[in-house]
MIDOKOL-364336 format. One record per residue (C-alpha): residue number from 1; x, y, z. Coordinates in pm, whole numbers, padded with zeros to 5 digits. Each point is the difference from the previous one (the first is absolute). Layout:
N
resi NUM, u X, v Y, w Z .
...
END
This chain:
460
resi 1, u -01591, v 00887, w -00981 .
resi 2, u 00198, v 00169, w 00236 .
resi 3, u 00323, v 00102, w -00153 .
resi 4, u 00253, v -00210, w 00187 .
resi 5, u -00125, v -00355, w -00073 .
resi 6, u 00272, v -00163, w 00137 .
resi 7, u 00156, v -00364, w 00002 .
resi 8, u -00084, v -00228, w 00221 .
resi 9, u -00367, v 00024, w 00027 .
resi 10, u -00040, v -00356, w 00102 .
resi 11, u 00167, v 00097, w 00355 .
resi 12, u -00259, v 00173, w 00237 .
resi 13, u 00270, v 00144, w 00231 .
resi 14, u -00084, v 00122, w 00370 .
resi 15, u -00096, v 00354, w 00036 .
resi 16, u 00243, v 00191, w 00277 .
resi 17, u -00116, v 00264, w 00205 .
resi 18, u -00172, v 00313, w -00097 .
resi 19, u -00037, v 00335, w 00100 .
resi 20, u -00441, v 00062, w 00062 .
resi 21, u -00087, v 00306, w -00248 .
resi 22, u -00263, v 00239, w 00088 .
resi 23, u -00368, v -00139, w -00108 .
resi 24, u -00185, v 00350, w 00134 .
resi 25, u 00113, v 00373, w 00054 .
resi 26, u 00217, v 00071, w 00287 .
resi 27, u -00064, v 00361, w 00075 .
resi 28, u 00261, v 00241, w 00074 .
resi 29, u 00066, v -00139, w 00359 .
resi 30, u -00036, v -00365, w -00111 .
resi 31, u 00251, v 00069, w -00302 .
resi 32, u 00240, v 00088, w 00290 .
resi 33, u -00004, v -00262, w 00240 .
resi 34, u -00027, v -00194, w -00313 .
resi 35, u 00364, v 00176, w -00151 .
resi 36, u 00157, v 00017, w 00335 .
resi 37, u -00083, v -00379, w 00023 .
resi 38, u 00074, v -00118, w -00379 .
resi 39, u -00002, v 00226, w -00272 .
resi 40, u -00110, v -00245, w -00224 .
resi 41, u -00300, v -00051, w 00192 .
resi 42, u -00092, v 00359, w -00140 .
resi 43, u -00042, v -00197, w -00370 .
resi 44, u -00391, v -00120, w -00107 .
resi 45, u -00009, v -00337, w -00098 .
resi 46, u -00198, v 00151, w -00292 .
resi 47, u 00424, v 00084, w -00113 .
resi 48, u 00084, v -00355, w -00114 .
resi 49, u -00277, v 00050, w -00268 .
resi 50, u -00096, v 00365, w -00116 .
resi 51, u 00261, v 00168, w -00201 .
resi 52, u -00012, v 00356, w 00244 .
resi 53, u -00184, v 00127, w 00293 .
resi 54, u -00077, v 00309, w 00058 .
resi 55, u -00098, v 00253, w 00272 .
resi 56, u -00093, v 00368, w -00080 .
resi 57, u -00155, v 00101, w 00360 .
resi 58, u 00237, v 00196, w 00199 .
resi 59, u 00338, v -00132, w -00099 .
resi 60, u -00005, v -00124, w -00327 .
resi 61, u 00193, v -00302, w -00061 .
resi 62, u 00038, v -00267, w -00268 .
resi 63, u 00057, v -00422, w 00044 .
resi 64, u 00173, v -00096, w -00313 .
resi 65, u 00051, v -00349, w -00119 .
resi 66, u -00031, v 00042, w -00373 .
resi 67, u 00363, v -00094, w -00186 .
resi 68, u -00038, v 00265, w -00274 .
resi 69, u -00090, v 00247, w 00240 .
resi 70, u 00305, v -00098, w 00209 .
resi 71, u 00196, v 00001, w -00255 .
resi 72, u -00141, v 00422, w -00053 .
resi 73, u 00094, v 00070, w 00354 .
resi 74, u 00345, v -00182, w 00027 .
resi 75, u 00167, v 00043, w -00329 .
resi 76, u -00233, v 00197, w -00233 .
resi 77, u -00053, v 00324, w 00239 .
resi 78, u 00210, v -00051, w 00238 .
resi 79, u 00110, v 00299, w 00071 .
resi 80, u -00355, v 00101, w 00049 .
resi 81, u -00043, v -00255, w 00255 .
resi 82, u 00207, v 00092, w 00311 .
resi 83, u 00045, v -00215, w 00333 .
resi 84, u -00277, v 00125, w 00191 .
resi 85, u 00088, v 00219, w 00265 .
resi 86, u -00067, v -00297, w 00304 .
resi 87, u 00267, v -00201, w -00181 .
resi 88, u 00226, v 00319, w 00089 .
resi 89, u -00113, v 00085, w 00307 .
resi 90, u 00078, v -00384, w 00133 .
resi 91, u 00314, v -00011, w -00145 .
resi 92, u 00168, v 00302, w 00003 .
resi 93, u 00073, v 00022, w 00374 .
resi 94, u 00243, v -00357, w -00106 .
resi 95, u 00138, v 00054, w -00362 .
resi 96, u -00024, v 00369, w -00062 .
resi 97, u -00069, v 00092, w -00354 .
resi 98, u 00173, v -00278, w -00155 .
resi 99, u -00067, v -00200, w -00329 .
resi 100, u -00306, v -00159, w 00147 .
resi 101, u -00206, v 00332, w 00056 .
resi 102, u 00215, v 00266, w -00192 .
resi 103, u -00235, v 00109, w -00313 .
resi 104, u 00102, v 00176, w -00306 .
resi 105, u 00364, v 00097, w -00065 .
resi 106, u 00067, v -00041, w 00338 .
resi 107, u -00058, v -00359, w -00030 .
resi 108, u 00125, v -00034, w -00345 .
resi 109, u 00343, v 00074, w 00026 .
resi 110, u 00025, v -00204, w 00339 .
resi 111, u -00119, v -00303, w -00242 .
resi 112, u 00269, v 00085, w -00229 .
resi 113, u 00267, v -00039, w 00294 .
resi 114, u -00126, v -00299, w 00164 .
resi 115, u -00122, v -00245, w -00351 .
resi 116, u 00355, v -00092, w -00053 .
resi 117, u 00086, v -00101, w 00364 .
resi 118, u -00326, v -00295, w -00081 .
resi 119, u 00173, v -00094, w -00346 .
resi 120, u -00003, v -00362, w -00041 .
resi 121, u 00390, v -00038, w 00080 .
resi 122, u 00012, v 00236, w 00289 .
resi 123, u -00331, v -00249, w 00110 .
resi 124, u 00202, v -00351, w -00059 .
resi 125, u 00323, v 00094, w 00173 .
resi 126, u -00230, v 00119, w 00346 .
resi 127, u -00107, v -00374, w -00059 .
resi 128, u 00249, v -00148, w 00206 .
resi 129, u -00144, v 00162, w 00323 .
resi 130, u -00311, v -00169, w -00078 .
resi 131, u 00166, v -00327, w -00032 .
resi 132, u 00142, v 00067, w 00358 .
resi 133, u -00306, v 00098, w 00169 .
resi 134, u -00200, v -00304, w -00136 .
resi 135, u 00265, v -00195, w 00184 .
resi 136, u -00056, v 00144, w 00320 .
resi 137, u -00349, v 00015, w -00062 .
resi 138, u 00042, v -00423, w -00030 .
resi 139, u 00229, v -00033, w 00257 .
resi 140, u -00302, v 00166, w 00241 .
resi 141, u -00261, v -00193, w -00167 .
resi 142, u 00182, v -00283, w 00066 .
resi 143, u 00042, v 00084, w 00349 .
resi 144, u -00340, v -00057, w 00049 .
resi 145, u -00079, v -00295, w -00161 .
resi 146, u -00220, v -00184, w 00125 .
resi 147, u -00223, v 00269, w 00137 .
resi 148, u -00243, v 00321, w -00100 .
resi 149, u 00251, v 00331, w -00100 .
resi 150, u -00136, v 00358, w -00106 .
resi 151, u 00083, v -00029, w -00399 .
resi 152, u -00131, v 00377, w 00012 .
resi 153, u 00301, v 00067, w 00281 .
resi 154, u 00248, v -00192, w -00184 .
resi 155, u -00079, v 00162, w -00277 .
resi 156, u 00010, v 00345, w 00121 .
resi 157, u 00339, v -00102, w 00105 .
resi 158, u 00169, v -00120, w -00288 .
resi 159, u -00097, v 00286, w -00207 .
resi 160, u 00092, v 00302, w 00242 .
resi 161, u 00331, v -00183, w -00011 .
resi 162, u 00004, v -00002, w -00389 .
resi 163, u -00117, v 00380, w -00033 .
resi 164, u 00200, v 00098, w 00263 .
resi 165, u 00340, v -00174, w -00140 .
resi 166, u -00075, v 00127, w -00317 .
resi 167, u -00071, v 00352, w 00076 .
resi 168, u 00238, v 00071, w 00308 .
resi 169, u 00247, v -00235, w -00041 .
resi 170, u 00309, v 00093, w 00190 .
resi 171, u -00255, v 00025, w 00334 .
resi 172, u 00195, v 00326, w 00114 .
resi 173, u -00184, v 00047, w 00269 .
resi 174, u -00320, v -00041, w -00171 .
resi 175, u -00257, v -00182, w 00327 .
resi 176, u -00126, v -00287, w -00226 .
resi 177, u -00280, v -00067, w 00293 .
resi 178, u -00059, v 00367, w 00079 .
resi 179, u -00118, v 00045, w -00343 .
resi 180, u -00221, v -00329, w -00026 .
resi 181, u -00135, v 00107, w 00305 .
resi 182, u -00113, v 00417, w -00117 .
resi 183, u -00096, v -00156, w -00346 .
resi 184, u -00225, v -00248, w 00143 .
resi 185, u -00170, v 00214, w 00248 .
resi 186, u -00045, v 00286, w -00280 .
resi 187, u -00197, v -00250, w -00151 .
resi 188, u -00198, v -00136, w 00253 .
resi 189, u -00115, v 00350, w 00138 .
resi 190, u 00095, v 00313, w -00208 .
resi 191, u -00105, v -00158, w -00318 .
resi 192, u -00394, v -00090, w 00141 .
resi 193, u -00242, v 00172, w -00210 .
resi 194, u -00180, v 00362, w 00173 .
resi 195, u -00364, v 00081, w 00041 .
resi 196, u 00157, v 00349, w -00142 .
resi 197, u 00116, v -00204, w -00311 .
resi 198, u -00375, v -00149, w -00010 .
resi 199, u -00189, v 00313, w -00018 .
resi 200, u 00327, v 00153, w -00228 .
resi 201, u 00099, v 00282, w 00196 .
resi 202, u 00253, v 00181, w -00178 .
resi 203, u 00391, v -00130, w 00025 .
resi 204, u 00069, v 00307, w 00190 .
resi 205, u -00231, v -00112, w 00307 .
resi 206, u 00212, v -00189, w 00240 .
resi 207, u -00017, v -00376, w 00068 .
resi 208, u 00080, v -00037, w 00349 .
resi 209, u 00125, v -00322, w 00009 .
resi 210, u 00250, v 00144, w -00281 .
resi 211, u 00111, v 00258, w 00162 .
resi 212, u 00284, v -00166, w 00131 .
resi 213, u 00163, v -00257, w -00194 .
resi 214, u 00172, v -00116, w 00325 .
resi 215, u 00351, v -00018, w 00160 .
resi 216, u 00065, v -00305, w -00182 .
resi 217, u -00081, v 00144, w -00344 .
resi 218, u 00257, v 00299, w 00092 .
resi 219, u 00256, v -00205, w 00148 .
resi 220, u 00008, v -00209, w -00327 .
resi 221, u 00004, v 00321, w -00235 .
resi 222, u 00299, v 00129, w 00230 .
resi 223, u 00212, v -00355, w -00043 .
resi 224, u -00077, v -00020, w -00383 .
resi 225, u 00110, v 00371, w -00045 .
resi 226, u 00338, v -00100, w 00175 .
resi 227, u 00048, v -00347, w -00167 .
resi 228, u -00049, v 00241, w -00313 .
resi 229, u 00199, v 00239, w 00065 .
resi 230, u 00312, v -00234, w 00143 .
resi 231, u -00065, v -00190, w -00364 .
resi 232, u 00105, v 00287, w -00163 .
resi 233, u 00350, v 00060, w 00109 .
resi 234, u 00087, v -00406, w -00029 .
resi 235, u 00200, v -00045, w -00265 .
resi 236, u 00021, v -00360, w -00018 .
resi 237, u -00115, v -00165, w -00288 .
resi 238, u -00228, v -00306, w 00055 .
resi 239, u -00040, v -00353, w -00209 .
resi 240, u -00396, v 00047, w -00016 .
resi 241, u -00093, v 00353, w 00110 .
resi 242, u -00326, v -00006, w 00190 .
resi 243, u -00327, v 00253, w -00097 .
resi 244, u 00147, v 00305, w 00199 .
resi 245, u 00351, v -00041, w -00178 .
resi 246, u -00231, v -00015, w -00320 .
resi 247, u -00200, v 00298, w 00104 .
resi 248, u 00236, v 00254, w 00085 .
resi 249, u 00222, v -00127, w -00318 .
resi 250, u -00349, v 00128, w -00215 .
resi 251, u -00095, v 00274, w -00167 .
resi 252, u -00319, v 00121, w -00165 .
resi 253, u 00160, v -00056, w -00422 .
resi 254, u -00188, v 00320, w -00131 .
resi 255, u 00116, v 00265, w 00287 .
resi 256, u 00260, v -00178, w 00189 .
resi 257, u -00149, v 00039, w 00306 .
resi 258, u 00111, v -00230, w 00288 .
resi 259, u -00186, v -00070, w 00320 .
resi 260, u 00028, v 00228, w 00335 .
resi 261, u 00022, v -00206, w 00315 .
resi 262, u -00340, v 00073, w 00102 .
resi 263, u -00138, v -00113, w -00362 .
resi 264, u 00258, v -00366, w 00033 .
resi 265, u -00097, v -00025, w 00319 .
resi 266, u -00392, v 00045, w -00049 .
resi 267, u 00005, v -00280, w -00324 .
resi 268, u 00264, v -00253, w 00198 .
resi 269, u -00288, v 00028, w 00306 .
resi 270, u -00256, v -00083, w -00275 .
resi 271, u 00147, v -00296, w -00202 .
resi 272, u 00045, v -00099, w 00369 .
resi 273, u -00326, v -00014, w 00103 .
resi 274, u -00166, v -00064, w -00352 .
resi 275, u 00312, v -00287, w -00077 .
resi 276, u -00057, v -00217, w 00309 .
resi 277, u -00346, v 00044, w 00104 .
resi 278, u -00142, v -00094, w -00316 .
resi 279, u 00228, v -00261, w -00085 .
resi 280, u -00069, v -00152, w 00381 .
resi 281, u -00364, v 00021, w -00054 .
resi 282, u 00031, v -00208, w -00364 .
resi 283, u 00186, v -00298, w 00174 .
resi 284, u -00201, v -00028, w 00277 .
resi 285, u -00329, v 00024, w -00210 .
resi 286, u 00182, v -00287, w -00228 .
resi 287, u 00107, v -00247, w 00320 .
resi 288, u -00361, v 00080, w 00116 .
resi 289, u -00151, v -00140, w -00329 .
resi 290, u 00290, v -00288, w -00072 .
resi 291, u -00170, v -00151, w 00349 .
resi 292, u -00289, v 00053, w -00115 .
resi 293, u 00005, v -00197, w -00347 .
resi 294, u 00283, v -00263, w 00084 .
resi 295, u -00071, v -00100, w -00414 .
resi 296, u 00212, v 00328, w -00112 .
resi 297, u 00200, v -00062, w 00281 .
resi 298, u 00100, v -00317, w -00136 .
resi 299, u 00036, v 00135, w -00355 .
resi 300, u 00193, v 00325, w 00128 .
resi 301, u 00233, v -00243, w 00227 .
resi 302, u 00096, v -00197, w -00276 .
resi 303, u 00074, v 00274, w -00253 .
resi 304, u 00219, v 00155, w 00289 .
resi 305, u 00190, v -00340, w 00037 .
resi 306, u 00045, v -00075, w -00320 .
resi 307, u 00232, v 00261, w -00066 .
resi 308, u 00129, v 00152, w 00306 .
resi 309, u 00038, v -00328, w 00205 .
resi 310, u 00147, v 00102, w 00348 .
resi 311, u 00089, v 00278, w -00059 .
resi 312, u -00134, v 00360, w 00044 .
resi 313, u -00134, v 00168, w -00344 .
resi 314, u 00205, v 00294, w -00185 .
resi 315, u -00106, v 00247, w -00224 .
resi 316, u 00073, v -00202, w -00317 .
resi 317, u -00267, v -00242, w 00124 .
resi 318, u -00311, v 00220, w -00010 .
resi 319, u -00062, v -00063, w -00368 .
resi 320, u 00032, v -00360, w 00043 .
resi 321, u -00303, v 00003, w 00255 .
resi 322, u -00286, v 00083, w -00166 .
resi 323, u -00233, v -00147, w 00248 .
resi 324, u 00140, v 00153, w 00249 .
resi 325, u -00042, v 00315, w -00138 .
resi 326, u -00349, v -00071, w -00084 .
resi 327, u -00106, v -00079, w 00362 .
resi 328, u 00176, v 00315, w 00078 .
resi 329, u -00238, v 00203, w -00307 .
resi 330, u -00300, v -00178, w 00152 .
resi 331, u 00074, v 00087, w 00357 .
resi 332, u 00038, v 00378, w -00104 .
resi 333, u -00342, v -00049, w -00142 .
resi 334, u -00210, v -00152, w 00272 .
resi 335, u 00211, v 00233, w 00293 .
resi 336, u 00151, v 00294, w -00179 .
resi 337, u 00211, v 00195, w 00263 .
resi 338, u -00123, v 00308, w -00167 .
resi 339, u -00350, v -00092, w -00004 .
resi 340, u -00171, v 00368, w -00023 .
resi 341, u 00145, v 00275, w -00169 .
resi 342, u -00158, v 00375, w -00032 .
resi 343, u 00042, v 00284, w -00269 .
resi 344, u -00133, v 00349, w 00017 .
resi 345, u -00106, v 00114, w -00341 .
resi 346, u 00142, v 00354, w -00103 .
resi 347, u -00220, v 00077, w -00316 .
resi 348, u -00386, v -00110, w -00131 .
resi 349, u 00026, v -00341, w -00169 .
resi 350, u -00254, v -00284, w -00027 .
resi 351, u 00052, v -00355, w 00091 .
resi 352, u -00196, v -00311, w -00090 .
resi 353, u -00260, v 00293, w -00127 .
resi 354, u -00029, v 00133, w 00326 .
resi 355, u 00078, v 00391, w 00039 .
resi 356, u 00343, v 00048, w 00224 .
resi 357, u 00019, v 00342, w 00151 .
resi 358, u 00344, v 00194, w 00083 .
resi 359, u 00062, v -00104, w 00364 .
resi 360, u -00168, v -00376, w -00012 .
resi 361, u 00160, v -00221, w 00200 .
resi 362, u 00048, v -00320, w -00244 .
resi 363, u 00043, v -00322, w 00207 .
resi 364, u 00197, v -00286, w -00114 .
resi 365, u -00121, v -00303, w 00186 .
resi 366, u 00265, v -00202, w -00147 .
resi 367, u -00131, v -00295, w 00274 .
resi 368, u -00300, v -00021, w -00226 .
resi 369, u 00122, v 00009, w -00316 .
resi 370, u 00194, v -00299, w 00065 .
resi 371, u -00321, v -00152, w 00035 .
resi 372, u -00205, v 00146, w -00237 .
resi 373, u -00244, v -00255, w -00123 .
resi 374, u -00028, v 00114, w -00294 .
resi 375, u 00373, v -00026, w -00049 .
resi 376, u 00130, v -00288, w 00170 .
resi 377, u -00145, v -00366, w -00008 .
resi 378, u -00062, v -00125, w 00347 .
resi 379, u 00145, v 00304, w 00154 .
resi 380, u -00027, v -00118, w 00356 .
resi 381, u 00239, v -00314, w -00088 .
resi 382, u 00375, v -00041, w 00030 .
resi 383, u 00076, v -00127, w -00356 .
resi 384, u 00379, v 00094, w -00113 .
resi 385, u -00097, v -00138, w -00316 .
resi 386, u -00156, v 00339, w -00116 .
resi 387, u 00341, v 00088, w -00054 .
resi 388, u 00147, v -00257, w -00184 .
resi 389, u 00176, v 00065, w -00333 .
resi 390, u -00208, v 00122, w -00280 .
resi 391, u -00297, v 00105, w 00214 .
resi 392, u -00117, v 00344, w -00072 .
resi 393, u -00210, v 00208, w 00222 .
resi 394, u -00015, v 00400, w -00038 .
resi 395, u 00310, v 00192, w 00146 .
resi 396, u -00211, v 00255, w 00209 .
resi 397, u -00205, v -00298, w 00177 .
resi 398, u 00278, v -00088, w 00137 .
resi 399, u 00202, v 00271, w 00238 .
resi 400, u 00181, v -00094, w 00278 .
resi 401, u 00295, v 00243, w -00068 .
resi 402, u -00184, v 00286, w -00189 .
resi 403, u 00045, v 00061, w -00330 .
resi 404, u 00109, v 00298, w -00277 .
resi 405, u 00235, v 00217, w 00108 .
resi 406, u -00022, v -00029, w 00332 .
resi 407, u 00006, v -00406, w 00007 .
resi 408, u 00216, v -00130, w 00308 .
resi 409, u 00356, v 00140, w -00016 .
resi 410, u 00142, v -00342, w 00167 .
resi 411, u -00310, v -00273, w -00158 .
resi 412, u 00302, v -00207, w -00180 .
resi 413, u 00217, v 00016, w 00373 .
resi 414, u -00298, v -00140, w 00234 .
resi 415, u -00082, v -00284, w -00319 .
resi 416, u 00334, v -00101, w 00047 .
resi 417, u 00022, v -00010, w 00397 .
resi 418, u -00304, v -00143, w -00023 .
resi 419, u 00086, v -00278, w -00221 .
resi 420, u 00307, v -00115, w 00146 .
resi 421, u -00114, v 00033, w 00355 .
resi 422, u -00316, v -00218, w -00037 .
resi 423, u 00177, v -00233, w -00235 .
resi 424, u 00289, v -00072, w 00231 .
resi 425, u -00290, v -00102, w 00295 .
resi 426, u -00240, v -00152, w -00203 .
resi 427, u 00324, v -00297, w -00066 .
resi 428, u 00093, v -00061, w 00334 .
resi 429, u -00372, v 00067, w 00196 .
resi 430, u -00315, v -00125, w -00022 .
resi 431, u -00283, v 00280, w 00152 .
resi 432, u -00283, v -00131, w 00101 .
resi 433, u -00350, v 00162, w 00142 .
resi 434, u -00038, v 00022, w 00383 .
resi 435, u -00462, v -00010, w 00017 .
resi 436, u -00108, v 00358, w 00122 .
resi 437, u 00292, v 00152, w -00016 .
resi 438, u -00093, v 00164, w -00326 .
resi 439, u 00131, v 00341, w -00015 .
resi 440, u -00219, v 00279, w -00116 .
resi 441, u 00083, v 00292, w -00249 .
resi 442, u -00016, v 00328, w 00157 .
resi 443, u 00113, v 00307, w -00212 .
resi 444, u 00149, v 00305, w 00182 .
resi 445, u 00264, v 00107, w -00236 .
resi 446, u 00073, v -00311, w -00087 .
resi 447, u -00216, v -00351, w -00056 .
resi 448, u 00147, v -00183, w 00322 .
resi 449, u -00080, v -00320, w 00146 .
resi 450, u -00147, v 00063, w 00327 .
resi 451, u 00131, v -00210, w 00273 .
resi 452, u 00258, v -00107, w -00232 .
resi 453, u 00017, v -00299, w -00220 .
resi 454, u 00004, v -00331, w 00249 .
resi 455, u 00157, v -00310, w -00182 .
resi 456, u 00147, v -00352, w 00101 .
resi 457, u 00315, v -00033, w -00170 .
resi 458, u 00155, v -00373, w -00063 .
resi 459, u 00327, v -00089, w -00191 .
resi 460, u -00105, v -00082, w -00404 .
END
């Protein structure tokens, strides 16, 4: 038996969209109209049931979807399992060598500095912002009763508001849109995957479409150096001090070393991008399947109103919504917003018995672990039950913020958001499914829905 038999196996719930896996070779020029299309689409369906795939013509590379051997790569060996040098060369030209691709000591004492900023206090008291921006994420909602609104827009919305309060908070003439616009179109164009990345040209080999991060991306590295550097000479002491106040406050606890503007202003731009995107993506994934299964709908509607009533959830409510946090668990299993993750092995090692070589490119298809059949009952099917209370499944077949050292910085931040934004709409809105306006997953960077996430919205 697979090994999350879950609760309510009596229930045959709908199955939501899916992204179509590979069922025969692509080629190299298929692989990149396939990767410039949907990265996912680069998976073999033969992933949600072999334990590793491997290729060892031309550019080696290994599938992996085996927990133990996860568990090697992400918290056994880590540091013999770099991100791959594609992960850098996407992201680099928009977050520098921050936390997310800094390696070694490099990253290590940037991880010191940042951990306490995500402690669990520092966390709560950000909460009210959250609580805000659900508001005006209802009052919009509510707006357009009555009608079909873009959940994924709304979303997007409501969560560039949160990151951006909570990161910049004084504004000081910090272009809120300017920078939702450069991070958006970094994504949508910059990040696509290369035919040079395909046939692994070395990281030295230009990407032309990389080349030039864009005016945007500049303009919003010039503002967030000044916003930085005007932080630093205010004096005034504030009741809940936001992630920059918290950042330039730290200091690395075994050398004392403190951030240079270029290093705060490369890991603000990334918990910016990482802390809304993702979160976004999660919600709108969740309204997407609470129209699609009105039963845990229902359920999730009356936890919400049992305890919050009319008004908008708070941080001390997230442990007293364990539904709700479930439906958020199984939506970062069926759409994970990192959905395919890549290492580049730095030393021989063997995997699932197969022989790794120095310079391997080890895949992560974290889209298909999720649905492992050998892992998950029913794997297709939204069932928040699989994470009810006293369910076990293994850790590493279930990823959708890393794990080991290098696990999601802010994972506890976007729970939270996520809780108490979907939480506060799911008790004053009923979403419901407009026919073929399904969106469809498409993975650039990111595992978006394309042409957003169309829902009719109606007072609970």
């Amino acid at each position: 038996m697979p090994r999350d038999a879950t609760q309510g196996a009596d229930r045959t719930p709908p199955l939501p969209v899916r992204v179509p896996l590979a069922t025969e070779p692509l080629g190299i020029f298929g692989s990149l109209r396939a990767g410039r299309r949907n990265v996912l689409e680069l998976v073999p369906e033969i992933a949600t049931h072999a334990p590793i795939i491997s290729n060892t013509r031309g550019k080696r590379w290994h599938m992996v979807m085996d927990p133990d051997a996860l568990r090697r790569i992400l918290r056994d060996r880590v540091e013999d399992y770099p991100k791959s040098d594609v992960t850098k060369l996407m992201l680099s030209p928009a977050i520098g060598r921050s936390l997310f691709i800094a390696e070694g000591q490099d990253w290590l004492w940037q991880r010191r500095t940042a951990a306490p900023v995500f402690s669990h206090r520092n966390v709560s008291n950000l909460a009210p912002v959250m609580t805000a921006a659900a508001e005006r994420a209802s009052a919009r909602f509510a707006a357009a009763a009555g009608r079909a609104a873009d959940a994924f827009d709304e979303m997007v919305t409501a969560t560039f508001e949160v990151i951006s309060d909570v990161t910049f908070s004084g504004g000081e003439g910090f272009d809120r849109d300017a920078v939702h616009r450069a991070i958006d179109a970094y994504i949508g164009q910059t990040a696509k995957i290369s035919l040079l990345d395909i046939i692994g040209a070395p990281a030295w080999v230009p990407r032309p479409a990389r080349l030039v991060a864009g005016p945007g991306m500049r303009d919003m590295k010039r503002m967030a150096d000044a916003t930085i550097d005007r932080r630093r000479t205010d004096t005034a002491a504030k009741a809940v001090p936001d992630l920059l106040d918290l950042l330039l406050a730290g200091e690395d606890p075994k050398s004392g070393r403190k951030m240079t503007t270029e290093e705060l202003r490369d890991n603000l731009l990334t918990f910016i991008v990482a802390g809304h995107e993702t979160t976004a993506l999660t919600l709108s994934w969740a309204l997407y399947l609470m129209a699609f299964d009105q039963t845990v709908q229902d359920r999730a509607r009356a936890e919400a109103r049992a305890l919050l009533g009319t008004r908008a959830a708070t941080a001390a409510d997230v442990p007293a919504l364990p539904y709700i946090r479930q439906i958020v668990d199984e939506t970062l299993r069926l759409y994970p917003p990192a959905a395919f993750l890549s290492r580049t092995a730095q030393v021989a090692d063997e995997l699932c018995g197969r022989e790794v070589r120095r310079g391997d490119t080890v895949i992560l298809p974290i889209y298909a672990l999720h649905r492992h059949r050998k892992l998950w009952s029913d794997p297709d099917s939204f069932n928040p039950d699989r994470f009810a209370p006293g369910h076990r499944t293994d850790r590493f077949a279930f990823l959708p913020f890393g794990d080991g050292p290098r696990i999601c910085i802010g994972a506890n931040f976007a729970v939270q958001e996520a809780v108490i934004i979907l939480s506060t709409l799911l008790s004053r809105f009923r979403f419901t499914a407009i026919p073929g306006r399904d969106p469809r997953p498409v993975m650039i960077l990111t595992l978006r829905p394309e042409g957003g996430v169309w829902l009719r919205v109606e007072p609970a």
